[in-house]
C-alpha positions in Angstrom: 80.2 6.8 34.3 77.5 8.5 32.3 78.6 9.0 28.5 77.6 12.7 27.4 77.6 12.8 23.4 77.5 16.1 21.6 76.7 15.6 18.2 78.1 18.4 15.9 75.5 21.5 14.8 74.7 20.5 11.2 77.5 21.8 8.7 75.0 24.4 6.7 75.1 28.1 6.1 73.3 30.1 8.8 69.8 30.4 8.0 70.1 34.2 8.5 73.3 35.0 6.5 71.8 32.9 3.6 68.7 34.8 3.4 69.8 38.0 4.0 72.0 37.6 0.7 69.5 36.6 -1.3 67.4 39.1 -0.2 70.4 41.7 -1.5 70.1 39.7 -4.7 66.2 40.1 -5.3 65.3 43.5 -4.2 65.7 45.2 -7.2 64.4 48.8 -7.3 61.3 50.4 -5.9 58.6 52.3 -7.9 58.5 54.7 -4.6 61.8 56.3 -2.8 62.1 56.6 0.7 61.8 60.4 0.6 58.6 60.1 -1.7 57.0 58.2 1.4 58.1 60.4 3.9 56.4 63.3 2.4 53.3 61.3 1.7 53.4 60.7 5.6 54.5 64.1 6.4 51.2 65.9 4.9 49.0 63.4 7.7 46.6 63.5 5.2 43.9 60.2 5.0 44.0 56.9 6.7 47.5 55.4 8.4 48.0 52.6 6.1 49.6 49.5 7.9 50.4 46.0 6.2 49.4 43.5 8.0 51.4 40.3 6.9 50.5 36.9 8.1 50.4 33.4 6.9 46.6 32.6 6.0 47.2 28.8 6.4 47.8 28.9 10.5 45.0 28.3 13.0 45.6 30.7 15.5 44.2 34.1 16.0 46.7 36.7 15.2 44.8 38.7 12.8 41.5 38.6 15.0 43.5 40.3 17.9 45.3 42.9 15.4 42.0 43.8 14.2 40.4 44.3 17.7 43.4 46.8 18.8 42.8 48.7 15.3 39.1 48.9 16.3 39.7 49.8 19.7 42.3 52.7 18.7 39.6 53.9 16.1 36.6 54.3 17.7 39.1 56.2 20.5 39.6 58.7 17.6 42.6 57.3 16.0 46.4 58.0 16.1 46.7 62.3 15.1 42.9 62.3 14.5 43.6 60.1 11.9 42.6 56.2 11.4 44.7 53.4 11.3 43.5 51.2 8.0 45.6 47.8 7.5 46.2 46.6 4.0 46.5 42.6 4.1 48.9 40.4 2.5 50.0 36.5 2.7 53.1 35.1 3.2 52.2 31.6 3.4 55.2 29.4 2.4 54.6 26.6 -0.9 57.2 24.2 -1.5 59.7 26.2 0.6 59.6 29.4 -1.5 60.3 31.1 2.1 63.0 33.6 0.4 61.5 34.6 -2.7 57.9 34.6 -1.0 59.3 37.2 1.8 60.8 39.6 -1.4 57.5 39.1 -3.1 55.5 40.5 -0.1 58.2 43.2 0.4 58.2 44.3 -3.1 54.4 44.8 -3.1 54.7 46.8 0.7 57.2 49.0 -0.8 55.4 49.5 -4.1 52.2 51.3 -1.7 53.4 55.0 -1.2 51.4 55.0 1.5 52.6 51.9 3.7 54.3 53.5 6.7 55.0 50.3 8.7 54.5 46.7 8.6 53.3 43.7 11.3 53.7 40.5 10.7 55.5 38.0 8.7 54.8 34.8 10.5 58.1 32.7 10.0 61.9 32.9 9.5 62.5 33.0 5.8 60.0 35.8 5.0 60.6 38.2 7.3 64.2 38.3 6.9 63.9 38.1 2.8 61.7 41.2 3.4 63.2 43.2 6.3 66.1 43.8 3.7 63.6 45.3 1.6 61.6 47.4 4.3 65.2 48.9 5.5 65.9 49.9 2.5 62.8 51.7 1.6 62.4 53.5 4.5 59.6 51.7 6.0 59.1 50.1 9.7 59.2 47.2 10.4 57.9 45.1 13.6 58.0 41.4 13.7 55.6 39.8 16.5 56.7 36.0 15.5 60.7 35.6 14.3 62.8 34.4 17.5 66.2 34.7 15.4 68.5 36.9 16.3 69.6 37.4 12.8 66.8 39.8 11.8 67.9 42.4 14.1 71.6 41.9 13.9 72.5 43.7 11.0 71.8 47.4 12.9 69.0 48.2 10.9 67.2 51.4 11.8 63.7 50.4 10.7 63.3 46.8 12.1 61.9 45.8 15.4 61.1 42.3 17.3 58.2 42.2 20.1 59.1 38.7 20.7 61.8 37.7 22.6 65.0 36.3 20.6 66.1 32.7 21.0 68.9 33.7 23.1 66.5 35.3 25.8 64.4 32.4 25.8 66.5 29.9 26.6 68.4 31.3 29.0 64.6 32.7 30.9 64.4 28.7 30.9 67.0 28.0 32.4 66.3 30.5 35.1 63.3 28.9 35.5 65.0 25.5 35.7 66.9 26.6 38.6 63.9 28.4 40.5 62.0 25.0 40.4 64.9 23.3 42.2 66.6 21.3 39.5 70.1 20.6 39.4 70.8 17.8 36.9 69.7 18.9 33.3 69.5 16.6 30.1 69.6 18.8 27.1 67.8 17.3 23.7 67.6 19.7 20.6 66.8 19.7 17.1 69.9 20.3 14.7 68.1 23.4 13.1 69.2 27.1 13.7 66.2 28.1 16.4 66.4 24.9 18.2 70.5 25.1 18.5 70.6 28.8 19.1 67.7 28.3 22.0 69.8 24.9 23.6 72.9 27.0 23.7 71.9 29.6 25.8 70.0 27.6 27.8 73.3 25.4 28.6 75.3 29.2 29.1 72.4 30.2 31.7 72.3 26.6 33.2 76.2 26.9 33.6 76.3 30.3 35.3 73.1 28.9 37.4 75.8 26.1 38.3 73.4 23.6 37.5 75.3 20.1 35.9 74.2 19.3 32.3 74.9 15.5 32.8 73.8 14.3 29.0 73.5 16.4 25.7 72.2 15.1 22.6 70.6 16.3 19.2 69.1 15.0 16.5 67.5 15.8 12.9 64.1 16.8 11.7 63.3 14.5 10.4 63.7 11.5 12.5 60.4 9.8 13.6 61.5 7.0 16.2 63.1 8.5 19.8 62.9 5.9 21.7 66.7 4.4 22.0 67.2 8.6 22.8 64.9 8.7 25.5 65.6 5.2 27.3 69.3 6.7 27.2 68.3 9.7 28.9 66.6 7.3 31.0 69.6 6.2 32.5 71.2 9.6 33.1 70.3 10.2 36.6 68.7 13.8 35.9 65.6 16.6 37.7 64.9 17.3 34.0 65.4 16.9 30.3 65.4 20.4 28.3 64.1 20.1 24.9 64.6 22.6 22.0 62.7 21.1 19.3 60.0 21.9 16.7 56.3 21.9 17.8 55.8 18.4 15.9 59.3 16.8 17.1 58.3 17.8 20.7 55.0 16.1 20.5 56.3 12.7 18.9 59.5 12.9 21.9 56.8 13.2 24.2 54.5 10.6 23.3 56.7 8.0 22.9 58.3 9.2 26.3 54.6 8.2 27.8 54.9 5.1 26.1 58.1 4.1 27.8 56.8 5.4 31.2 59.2 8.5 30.6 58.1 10.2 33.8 61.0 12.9 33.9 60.1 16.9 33.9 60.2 17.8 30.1 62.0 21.4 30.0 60.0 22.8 26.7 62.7 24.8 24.5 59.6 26.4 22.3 56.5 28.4 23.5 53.5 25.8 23.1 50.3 26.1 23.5 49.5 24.1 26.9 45.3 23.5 25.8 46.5 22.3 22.4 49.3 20.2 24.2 46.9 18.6 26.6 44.7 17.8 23.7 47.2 16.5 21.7 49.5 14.1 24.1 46.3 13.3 26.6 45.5 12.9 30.3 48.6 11.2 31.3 51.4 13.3 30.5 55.0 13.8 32.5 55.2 17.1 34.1 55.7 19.2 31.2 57.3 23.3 32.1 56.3 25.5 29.2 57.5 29.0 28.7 54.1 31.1 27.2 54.2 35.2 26.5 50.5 35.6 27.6 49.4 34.5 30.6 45.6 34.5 31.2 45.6 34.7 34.6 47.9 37.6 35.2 46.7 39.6 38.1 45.9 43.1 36.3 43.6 45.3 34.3 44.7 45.2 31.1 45.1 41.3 31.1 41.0 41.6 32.0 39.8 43.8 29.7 41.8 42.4 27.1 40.1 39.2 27.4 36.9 40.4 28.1 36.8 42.7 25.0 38.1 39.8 22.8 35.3 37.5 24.1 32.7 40.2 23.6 34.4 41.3 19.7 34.7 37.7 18.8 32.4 35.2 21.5 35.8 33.2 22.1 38.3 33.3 24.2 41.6 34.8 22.9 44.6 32.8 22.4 48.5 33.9 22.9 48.8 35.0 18.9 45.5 36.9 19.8 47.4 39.3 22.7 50.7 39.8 20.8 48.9 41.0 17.6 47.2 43.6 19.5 50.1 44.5 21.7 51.9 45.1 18.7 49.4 47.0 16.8 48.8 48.6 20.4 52.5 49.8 20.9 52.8 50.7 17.4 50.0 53.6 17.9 51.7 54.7 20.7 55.1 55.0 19.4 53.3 57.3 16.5 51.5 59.5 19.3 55.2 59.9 21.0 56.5 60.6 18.0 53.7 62.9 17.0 54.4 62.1 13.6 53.6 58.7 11.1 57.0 59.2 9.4 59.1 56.1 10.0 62.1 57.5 11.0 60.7 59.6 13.7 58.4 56.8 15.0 61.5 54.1 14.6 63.9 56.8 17.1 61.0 56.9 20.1 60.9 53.1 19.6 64.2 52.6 19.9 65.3 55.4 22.4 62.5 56.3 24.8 60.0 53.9 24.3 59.1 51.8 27.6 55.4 50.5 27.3 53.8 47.6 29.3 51.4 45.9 27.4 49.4 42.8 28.5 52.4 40.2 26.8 55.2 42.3 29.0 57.3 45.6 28.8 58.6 46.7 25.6 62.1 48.5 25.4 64.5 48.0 23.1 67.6 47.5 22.6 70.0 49.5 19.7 69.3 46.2 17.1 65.7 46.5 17.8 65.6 43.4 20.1 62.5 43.1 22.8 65.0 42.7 25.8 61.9 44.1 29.1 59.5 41.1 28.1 59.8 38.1 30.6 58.3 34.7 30.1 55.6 33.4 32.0 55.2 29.4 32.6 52.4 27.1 32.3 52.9 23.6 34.0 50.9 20.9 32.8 50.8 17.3 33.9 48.2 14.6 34.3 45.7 16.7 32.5 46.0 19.8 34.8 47.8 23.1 33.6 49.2 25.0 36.0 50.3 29.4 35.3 53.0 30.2 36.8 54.0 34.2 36.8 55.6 36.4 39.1 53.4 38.9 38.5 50.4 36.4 38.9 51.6 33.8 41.5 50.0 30.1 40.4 46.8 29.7 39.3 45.1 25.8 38.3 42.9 25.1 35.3 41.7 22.0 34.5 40.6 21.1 31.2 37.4 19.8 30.3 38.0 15.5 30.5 38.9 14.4 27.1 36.3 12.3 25.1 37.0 8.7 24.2 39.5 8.9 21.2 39.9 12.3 21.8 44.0 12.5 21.3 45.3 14.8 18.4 43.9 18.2 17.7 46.0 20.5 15.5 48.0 22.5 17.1 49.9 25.8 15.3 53.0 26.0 14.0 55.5 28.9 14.2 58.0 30.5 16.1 56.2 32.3 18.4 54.3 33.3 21.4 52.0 30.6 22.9 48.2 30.1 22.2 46.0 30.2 25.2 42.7 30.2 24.5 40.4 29.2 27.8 41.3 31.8 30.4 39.0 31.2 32.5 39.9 31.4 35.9 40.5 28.6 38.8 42.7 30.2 41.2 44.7 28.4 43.9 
């Protein structure tokens, strides 16, 4: 008989709740009311000032792709023959000042007259801290990065996700799961909010899918050594495990899953980026099935010229942060050429009532909480040093990366909640 343990969800307030009440704490009162920026925006006088909020500590390229959709929209003749101008801030997290970094950036947003929207915050802790702030004043808000559902379930009318919630992501796993022909799932998370959230409706999906979760099991954080985990799993008679983990968890369960000739299908529960993966665990990896938001070798126009244009702008290849920064700057300029107007209210009611746009990360509609509910993921497939794209849209398409050097193990890969980083696009069809 195969013994399935479910270890209880760790006994803490939600992540969410807790910052959106400290956020009501530390707000405090603007220098500029909501209807002193709306006639600032109303006159469509001078540049379109944006913030542009993102961590400076991560190694992805965002920012680059942001800027490149700015330029592009620019040199077209701008949104109401005017120009989009970003006005930069950081919200890099020291010694888990996450909350009160997040009201620090909004304060400074809302203190701009001028600021009619804002992309960006890069983690959990400062976006919510701030959105409280941005609804409040009137300005819009459009996070790229934060998978919680908890920053758009508070019926805001100014904040927005482009990214897929948890809730969406596991259970587009779990579809994917089933497409591939696997029956028997494992399910290993991390006992934090995103990881528990993302398990969960993966095992809802899985359950509708009728597909038997024969083993479930978490863990916290901060554990290092997996291995009596994994040679338990290793008994369960499973197609696949699904793990919902952290970027540096999932590496360490993987690696010491090679080391004990762990050779099941590794379900990823977070979008990865499949180069820095390869890099990172080596030639000899299990088949590993991860979801990604950009898919380089989606068959269609905007897919090429976006990477053609960011290879020309920059001389690299773009990476998964690089396409949703400029979708979102992208759908942003088109919600103010709907709207005809940069006042945030008007531009936050075409988002959220008319808006359907397909950029080259997926359709964006939105729900009534501002959730992304069009975008679906694509997969890449990597095992034994080959990476596999998998999209419906796409079909399969094989890269193989460059051998690795002798040594050649680790490379930093980024942190974050968010879309995938693929960043050598170029093309090996099968």
């Amino acid at each position: 008989m195969i013994a399935v343990t479910v270890e209880p969800r760790c006994r803490r307030p939600c992540l969410g709740l807790l910052l959106f009440f400290i956020g009501l704490l530390l707000i405090g009162c603007g220098k500029v009311s909501e209807n002193q920026r709306v006639a600032r925006a109303a006159l469509g006088e001078g540049p379109i000032q944006i913030a542009l909020v993102w961590d400076s500590t991560r190694e992805d390229d965002f920012i680059k792709g942001a800027t490149l959709a700015l330029e592009r929209i620019n040199a077209a003749g701008g949104i109401l023959d005017r120009p989009l101008a970003f006005v930069d801030f950081d919200d890099a997290i020291v010694d888990g000042d996450g909350g009160s970094r997040g009201v620090e950036v909004g304060r400074s947003v809302r203190d701009n007259p001028d600021i009619v929207a804002v992309i960006g915050h890069s983690n959990t802790a400062t976006a919510i801290a701030a959105s409280i702030i941005y609804e409040q004043a009137g300005i819009l808000f459009i996070n790229p990065a934060v998978t919680d559902r908890s920053l758009t379930e508070h019926s805001f009318q100014y904040v927005f996700s482009t990214v897929p919630d948890n809730e969406l992501i596991g259970a587009q796993i779990a579809t994917q799961a089933f497409s591939l022909g696997y029956r028997r799932i494992g399910i290993l998370n991390s006992r934090n909010d995103e990881s528990f959230e993302i398990a969960k409706a993966f095992a809802k999906q899985a359950a509708a899918l009728g597909l038997d979760i024969v083993s479930r099991q978490s863990f916290f954080d901060q554990r290092e050594n997996f291995r009596e985990i994994i040679a338990g799993f290793g008994y369960a008679g499973f197609d696949a495990l699904f793990l919902a983990a952290g970027n540096a968890n999932t590496e360490d369960i993987v690696k010491q899953g090679i080391e004990m000739n762990f050779r099941i299908p590794f379900l990823l529960g977070s979008m990865n980026d499949p180069l820095a993966l390869h890099r990172e665990l080596g030639e000899e990896t299990p088949p590993l099935i991860i979801p990604i938001l950009f898919n380089p070798y989606a068959d269609n126009w905007r897919t090429r010229q976006f990477i053609r244009q960011f290879n020309e702008r920059y001389d690299i290849d773009p990476d998964g942060w690089a396409a949703q920064g400029y979708d979102t700057v992208t759908m942003l300029a088109e919600a103010m050429k709907k709207a005809k107007s940069t006042v945030p209210f008007s531009v936050a009611t075409i988002i959220r009532y008319t808006l359907s746009w397909q950029g080259i990360t997926g359709r964006h509609s939105f729900d009534q909480d501002g959730s992304i509910y069009a975008k679906t993921l694509d997969f890449a497939h990597l095992e034994e040093g080959q990476i596999q794209f998998h999209s419906a849209e796409g079909g399969v398409h094989t890269y193989v990366p460059e051998p690795l050097e002798e040594g050649q193990i680790q490379s930093p890969s980024a942190e974050g909640n968010v879309p995938t980083d693929v960043s050598s696009p170029l093309v090996e069809g099968s």
